[in-house]
KEVEXTOR-174108 format. One record per residue: residue in one letter; x, y, z of N, C-alpha, C in turn. Coordinates in pm, whole numbers, padded with zeros to 5 digits, always signed. Layout:
BEGIN
aXYZXYZXYZ
...
END
This chain:
BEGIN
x-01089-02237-01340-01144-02200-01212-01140-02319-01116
x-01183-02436-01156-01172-02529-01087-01065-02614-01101
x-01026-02609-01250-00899-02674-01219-00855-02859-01243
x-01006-02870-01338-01065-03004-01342-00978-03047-01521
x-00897-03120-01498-00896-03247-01670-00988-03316-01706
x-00987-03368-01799-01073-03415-01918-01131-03578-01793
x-01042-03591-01764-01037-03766-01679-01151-03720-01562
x-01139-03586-01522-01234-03561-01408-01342-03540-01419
x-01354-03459-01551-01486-03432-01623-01602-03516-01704
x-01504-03621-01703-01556-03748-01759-01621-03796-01638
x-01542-03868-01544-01564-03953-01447-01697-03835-01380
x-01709-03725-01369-01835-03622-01319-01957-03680-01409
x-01912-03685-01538-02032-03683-01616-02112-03823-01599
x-01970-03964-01604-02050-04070-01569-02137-04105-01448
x-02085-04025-01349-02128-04024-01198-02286-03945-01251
x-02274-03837-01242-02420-03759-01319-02518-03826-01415
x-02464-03917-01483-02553-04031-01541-02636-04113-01471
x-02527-04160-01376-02553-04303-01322-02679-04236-01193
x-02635-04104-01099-02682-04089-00980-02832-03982-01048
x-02843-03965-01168-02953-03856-01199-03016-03927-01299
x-02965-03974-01406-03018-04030-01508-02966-03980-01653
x-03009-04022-01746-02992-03961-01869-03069-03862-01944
x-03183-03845-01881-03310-03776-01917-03294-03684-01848
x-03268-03615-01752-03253-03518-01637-03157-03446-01660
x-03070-03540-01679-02910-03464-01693-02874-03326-01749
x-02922-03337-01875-02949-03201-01940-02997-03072-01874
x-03134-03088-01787-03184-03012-01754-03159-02925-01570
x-03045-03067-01542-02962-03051-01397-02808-02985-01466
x-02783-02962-01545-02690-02933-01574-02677-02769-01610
x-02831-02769-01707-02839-02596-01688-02877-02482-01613
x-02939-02614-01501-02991-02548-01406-02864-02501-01295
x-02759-02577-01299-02646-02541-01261-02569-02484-01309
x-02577-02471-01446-02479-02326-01526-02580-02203-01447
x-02688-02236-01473-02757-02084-01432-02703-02067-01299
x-02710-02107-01195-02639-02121-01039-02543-02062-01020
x-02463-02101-01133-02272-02061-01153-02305-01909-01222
x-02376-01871-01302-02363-01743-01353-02407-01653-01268
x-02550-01692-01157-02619-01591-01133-02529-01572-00979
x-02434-01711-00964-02378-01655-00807-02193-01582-00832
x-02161-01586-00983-02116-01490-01006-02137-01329-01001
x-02230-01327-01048-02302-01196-01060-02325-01115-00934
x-02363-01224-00847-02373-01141-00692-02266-01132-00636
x-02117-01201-00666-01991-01179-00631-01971-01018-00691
x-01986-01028-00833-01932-00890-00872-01997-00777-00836
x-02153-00781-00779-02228-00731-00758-02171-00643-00601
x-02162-00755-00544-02112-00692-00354-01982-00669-00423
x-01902-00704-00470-01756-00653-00507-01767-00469-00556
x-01838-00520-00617-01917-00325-00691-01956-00210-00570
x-02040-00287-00503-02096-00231-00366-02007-00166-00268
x-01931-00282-00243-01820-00231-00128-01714-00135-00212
x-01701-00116-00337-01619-00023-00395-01650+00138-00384
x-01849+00104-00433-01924+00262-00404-01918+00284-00256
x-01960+00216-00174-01921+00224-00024-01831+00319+00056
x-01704+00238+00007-01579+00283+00026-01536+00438+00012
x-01615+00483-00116-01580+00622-00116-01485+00663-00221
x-01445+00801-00205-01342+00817-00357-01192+00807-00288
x-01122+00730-00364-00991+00673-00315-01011+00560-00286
x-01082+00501-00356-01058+00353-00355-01089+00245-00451
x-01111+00362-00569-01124+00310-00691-01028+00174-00730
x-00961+00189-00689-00849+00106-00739-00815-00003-00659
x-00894-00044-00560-00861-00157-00506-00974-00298-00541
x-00882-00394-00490-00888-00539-00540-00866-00604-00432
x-01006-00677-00456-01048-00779-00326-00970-00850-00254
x-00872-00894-00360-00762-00981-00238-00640-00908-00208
x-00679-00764-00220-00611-00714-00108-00667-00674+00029
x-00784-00722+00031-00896-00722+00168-00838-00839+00254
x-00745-00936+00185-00705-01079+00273-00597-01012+00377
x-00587-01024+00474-00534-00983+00628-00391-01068+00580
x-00343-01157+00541-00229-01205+00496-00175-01169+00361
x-00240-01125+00316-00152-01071+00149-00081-00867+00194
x-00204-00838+00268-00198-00703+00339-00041-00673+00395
x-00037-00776+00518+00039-00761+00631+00154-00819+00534
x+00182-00913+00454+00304-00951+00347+00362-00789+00318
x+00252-00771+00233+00283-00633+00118+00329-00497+00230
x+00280-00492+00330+00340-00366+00372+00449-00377+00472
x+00443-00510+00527+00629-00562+00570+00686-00567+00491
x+00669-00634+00358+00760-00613+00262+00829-00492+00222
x+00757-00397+00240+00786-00222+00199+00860-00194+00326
x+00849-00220+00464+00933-00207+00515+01058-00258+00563
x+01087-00328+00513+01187-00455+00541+01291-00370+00447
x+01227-00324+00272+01286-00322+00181+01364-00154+00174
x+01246-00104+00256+01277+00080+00299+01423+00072+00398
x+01418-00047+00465+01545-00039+00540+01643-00142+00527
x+01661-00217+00484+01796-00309+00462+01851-00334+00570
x+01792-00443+00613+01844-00491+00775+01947-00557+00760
x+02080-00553+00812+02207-00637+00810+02198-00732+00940
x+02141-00823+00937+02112-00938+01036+02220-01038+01000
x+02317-01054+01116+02386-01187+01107+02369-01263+01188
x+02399-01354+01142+02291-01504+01217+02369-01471+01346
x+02301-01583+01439+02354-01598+01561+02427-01729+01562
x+02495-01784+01670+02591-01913+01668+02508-01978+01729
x+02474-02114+01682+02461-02225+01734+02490-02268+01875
x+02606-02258+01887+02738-02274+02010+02763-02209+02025
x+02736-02197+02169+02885-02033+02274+02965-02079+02186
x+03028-01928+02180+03183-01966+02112+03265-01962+02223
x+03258-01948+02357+03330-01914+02466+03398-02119+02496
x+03286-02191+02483+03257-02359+02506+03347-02432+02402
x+03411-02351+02281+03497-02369+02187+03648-02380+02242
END
């Protein structure tokens, strides 16, 4: 998810030592797993919501197809592909200046 190596996770943990303590740490740490689970939960939660919302016929959709750029890709793409445009470039140079 984040995308973090062992070198990053380290250097987090020493930083979390040094700026919290060693005694704390533990208890700042689960207090932030809990954070991470419970603000998952309200992701899937409004994700759920806007699905019942939506109505029937829309069972089947997925959030990042709500992104205005994945959208407008996917249904140019369908039309681009519905028609087979024979585009040939244009010249650089009049060819008349030749």
């Amino acid at each position: 998810m984040f995308n973090l190596g062992a070198g990053e996770v380290i250097g987090l943990f020493i930083i979390g030592i040094v700026l919290v303590g060693p005694d704390r740490l533990p208890n700042i740490a689960a207090d932030a797993a809990r954070f991470l689970v419970k603000a998952k939960k309200m992701a899937q939660s409004a994700t759920n919501e806007l699905k019942d919302n939506l109505g029937p016929g829309y069972e089947d959709l997925q959030v990042k197809d709500l992104n205005p750029k994945t959208f407008i890709k996917k249904h140019i793409g369908d039309v681009i592909d519905k028609n087979d445009f024979d585009v040939k470039p244009k010249p650089k140079i009049d060819p008349d200046l030749l």
